[in-house]
C-alpha positions as CSV (number, residue, x, y, z in Angstrom):
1,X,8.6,57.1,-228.4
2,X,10.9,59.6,-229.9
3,X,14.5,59.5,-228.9
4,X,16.5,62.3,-227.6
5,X,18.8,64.0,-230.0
6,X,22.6,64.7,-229.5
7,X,23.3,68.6,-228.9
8,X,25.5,70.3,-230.7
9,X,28.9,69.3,-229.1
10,X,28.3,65.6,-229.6
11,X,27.4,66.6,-233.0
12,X,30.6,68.5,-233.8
13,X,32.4,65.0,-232.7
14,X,30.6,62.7,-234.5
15,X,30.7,64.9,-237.5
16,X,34.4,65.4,-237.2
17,X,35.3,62.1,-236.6
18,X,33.2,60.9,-239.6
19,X,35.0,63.2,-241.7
20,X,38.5,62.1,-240.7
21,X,37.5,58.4,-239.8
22,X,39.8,58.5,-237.2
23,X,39.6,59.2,-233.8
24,X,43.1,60.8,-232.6
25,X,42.6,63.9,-235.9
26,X,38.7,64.2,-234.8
27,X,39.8,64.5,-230.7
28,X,42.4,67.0,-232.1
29,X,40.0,69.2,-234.0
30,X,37.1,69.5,-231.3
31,X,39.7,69.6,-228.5
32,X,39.1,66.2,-226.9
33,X,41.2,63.5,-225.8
34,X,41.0,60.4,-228.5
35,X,39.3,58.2,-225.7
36,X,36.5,61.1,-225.5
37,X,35.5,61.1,-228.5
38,X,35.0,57.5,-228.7
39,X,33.0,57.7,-225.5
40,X,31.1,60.3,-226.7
41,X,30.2,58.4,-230.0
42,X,29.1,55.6,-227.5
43,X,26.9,57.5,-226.3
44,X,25.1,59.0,-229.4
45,X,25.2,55.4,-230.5
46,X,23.6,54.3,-227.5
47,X,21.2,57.8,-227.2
48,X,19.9,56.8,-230.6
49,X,20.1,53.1,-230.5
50,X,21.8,52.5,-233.8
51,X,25.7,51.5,-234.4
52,X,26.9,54.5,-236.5
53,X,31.2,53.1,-236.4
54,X,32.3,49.5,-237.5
55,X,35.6,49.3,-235.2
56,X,38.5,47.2,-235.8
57,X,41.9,46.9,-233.9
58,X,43.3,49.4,-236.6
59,X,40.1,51.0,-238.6
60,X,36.7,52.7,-237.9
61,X,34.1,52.7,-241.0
62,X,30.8,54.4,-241.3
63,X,27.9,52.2,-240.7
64,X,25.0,53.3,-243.6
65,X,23.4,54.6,-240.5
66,X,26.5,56.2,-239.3
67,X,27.1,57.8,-243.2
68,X,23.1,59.2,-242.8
69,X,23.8,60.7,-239.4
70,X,27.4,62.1,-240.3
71,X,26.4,64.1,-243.7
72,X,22.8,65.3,-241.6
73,X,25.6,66.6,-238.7
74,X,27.6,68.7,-240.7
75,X,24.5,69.7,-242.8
76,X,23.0,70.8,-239.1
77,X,26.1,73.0,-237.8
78,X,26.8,74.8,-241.2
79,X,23.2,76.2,-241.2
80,X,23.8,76.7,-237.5
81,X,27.2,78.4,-238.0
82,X,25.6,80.2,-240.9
83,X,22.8,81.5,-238.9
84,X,25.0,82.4,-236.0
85,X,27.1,85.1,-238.4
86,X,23.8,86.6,-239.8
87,X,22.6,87.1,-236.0
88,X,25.8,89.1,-235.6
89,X,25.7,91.0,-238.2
90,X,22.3,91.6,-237.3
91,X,23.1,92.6,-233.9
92,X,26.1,95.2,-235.2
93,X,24.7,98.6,-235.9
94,X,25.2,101.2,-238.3
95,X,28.5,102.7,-237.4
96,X,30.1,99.1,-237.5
97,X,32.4,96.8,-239.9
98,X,34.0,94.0,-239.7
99,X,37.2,93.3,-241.7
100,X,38.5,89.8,-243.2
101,X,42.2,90.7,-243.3
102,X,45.8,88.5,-243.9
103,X,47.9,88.9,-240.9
104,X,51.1,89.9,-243.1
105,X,48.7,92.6,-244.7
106,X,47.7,93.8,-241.3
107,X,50.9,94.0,-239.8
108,X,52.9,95.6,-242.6
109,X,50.5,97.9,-244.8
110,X,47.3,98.3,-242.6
111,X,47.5,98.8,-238.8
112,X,50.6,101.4,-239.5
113,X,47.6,103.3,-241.2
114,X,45.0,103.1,-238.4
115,X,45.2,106.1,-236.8
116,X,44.3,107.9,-240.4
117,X,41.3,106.0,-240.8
118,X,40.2,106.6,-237.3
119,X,40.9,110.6,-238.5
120,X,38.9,110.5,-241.5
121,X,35.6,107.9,-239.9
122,X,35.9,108.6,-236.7
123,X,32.1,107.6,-236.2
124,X,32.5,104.1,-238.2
125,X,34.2,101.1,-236.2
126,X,36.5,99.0,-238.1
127,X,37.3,95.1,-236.1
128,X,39.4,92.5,-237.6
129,X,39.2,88.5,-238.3
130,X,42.8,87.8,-238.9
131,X,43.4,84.9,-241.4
132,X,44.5,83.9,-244.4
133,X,42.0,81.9,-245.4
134,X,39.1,82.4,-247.9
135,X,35.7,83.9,-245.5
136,X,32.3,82.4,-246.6
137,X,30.7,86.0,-246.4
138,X,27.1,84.3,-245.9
139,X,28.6,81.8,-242.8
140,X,31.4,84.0,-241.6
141,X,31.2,87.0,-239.2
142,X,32.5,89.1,-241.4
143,X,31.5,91.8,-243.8
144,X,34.6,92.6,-246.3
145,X,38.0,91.1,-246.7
146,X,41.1,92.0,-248.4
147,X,42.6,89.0,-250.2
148,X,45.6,88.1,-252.8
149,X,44.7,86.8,-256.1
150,X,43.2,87.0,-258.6
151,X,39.9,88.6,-257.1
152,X,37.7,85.8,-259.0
153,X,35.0,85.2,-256.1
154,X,31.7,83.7,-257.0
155,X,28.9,85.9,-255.6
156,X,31.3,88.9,-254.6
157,X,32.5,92.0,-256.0
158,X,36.7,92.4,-255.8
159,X,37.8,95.7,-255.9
160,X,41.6,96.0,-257.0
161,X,43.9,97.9,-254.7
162,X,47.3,97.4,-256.0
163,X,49.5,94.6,-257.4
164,X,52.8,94.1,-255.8
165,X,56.6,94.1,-256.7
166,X,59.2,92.1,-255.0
167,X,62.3,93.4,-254.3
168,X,66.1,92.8,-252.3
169,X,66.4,94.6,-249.0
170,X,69.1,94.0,-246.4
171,X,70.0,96.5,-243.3
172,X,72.1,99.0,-242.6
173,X,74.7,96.9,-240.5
174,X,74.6,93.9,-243.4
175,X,75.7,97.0,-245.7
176,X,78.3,98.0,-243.0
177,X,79.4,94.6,-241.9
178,X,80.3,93.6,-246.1
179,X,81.0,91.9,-248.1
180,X,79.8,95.1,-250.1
181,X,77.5,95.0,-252.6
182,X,77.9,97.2,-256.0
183,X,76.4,94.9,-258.3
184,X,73.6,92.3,-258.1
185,X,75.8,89.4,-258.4
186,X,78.1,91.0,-255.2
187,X,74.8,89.5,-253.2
188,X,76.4,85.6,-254.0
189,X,78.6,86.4,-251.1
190,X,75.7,86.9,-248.4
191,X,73.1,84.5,-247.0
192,X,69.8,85.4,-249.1
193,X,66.4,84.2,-248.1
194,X,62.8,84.4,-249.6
195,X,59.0,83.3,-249.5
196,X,58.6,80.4,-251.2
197,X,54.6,80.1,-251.9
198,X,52.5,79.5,-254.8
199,X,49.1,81.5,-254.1
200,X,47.0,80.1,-256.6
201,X,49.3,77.7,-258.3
202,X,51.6,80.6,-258.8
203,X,55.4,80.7,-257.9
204,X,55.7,83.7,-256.0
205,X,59.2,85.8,-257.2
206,X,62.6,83.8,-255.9
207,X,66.2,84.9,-256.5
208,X,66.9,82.8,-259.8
209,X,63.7,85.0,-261.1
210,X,64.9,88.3,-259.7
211,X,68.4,87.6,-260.6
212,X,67.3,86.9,-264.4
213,X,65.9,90.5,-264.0
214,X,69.2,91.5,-263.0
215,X,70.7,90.5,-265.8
216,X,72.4,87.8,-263.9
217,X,71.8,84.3,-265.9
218,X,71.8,80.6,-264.2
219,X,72.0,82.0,-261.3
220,X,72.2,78.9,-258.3
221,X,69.6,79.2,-255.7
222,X,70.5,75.6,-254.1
223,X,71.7,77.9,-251.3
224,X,69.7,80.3,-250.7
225,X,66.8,79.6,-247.2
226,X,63.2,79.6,-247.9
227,X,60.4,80.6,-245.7
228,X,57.0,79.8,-245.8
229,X,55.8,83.6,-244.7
230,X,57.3,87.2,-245.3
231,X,57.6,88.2,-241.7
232,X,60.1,85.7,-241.4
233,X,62.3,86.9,-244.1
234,X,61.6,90.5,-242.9
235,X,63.0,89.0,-239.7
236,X,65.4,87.2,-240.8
237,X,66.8,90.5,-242.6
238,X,66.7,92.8,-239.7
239,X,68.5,91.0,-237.2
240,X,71.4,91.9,-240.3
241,X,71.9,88.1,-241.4
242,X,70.6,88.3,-244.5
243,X,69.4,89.6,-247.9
244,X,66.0,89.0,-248.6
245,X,63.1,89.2,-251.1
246,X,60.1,90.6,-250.2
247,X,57.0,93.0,-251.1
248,X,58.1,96.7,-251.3
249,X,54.3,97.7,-250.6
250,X,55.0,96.0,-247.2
251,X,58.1,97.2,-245.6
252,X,56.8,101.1,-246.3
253,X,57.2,101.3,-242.9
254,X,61.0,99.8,-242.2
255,X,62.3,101.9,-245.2
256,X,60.8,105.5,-244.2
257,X,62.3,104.4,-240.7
258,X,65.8,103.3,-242.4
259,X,65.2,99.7,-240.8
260,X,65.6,98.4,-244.4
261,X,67.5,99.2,-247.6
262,X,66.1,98.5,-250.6
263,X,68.9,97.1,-253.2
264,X,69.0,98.4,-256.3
265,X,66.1,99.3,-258.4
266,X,65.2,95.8,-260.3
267,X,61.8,94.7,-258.9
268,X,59.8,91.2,-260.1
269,X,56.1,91.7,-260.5
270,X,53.9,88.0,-260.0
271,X,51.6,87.3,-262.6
272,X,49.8,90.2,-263.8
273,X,46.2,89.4,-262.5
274,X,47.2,89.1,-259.3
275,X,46.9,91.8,-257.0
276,X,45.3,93.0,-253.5
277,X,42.1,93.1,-253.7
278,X,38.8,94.5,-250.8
279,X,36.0,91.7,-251.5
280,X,32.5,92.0,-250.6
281,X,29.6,90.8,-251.2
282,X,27.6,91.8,-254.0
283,X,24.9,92.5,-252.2
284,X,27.0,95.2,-250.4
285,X,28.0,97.5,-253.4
286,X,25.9,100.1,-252.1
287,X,26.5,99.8,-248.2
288,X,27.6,102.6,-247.2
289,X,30.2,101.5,-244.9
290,X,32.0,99.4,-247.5
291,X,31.9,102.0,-249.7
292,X,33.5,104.3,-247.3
293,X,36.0,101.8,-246.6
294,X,36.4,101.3,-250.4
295,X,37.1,105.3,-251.1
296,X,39.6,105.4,-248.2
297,X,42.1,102.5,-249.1
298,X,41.8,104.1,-252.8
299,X,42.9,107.3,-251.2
300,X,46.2,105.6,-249.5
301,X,46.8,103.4,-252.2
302,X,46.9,107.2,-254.1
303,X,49.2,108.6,-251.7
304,X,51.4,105.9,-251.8
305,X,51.4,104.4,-255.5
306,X,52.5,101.1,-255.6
307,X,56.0,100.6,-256.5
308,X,57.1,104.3,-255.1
């Protein structure tokens, strides 16, 4: 007789807490409570009559059953997951696209530009998946990104936009308030904060390197705050605490508006490869809606050179 098998939520939960071997990160991933999921893998256990955990008072280990049913799982929900985005590409029409996009990148450099877009294709619908991370264009809904790096993506074409330049900006009331600042070493006397990231293993411009710039040597950072994203410096920056580094390409918006004053005219590129870049798949090259998205950011990136 055959047995029944588990559906796809018990799957998720026995694949996830396979993966983790342990209960609590598993319940936390799939929403659960810890004494859910091991109810739930009672169940497939006793649904399929095999013993797929070895439990002890502080461990769980995969039976060789368990390890079988685990790796067949998470085989089971990526082509599920996989087929799922084709279906809704499938089901988008012509005068659709959808966008793979970093939230700072949205925020600062792409929504303000919207409305042009919407000018120049008003028949072509662009939506948005907001994240950072890397999109698997063949399991993800989505049909282009725009990603930092160094545009090296297996399978897809990267289309450079514009490399970036990080630079000092503080507000109008930090320049009012003082101490003032003539010189780049003046800036020792305020509170001066930064992104500190390493996109691809590399260190993303700090005020030791744009000091060396500066022509200010051994300069002590010890002092100066680190945040893990730019919004937070840009925050930090506008409420008039603070001197911050950040990407000029990003704060277009905060300058033209006199938010932000950019300090002085010494600017740190990171390592030359990397840059924004629009990846899609190869297959794509000739879809016409990337293309038209392609030819429109090369236009703004035109009208704005990066750097200006």
């Amino acid at each position: 007789m055959n047995r029944p098998l588990p559906g796809t939520r018990a799957l998720r939960t026995l694949e996830a807490a396979g993966r983790h071997l342990n209960f609590t990160r598993a319940a936390n991933e799939v929403g659960l409570t810890p004494a859910a999921v091991s109810y739930q893998i009672k169940e497939i256990e006793d649904q399929l009559g095999l013993v797929l955990f070895t439990r002890t008072s502080r461990t769980i280990r995969l039976t060789a059953a368990g390890a079988v049913l685990v790796e067949a799982a998470g085989e089971a929900l990526d082509t599920l997951r996989r087929a799922a985005a084709r279906a809704r590409k499938l089901g988008r029409d012509a005068h659709h696209l959808r966008l793979s996009v970093g939230a700072r990148f949205a925020t600062n450099w792409l929504l303000p530009r919207l409305p042009q877009w919407r000018a120049a294709h008003p028949g072509l619908d662009l939506t948005f998946d907001i994240s950072d991370d890397v999109r698997d264009f063949a399991g993800d809904d989505v049909d282009v990104a725009i990603r930092y790096g160094a545009g090296r993506y297996a399978g897809a074409v990267s289309h450079r936009l514009f490399d970036t330049v990080v630079v000092p900006v503080c507000s109008p009331a930090l320049l009012a308030r003082g101490p003032a600042i003539a010189r780049p070493e003046d800036l020792a006397a305020h509170t001066l904060c930064y992104v500190d990231c390493r996109p691809g293993g590399i260190v993303w411009p700090d005020w030791p390197m744009w000091m060396a710039a500066a022509g200010v040597p051994d300069f002590d950072g010890r002092r100066c705050v680190a945040f893990a994203e730019s919004s937070h410096v840009v925050q930090a920056v506008l409420e008039g605490g603070a001197a911050g580094l950040v990407e000029l390409e990003l704060v277009d918006r905060e300058l033209e508006q006199g938010r932000l004053v950019r300090l002085f005219d010494v600017g740190v590129k990171v390592a030359p490869d990397y840059a924004y870049h629009l990846v899609y798949p190869a297959g794509s090259r000739d879809d016409p809606r990337v293309q038209a998205l392609q030819d429109w950011l090369d236009g703004e990136v035109r009208r704005r050179p990066s750097g200006a």
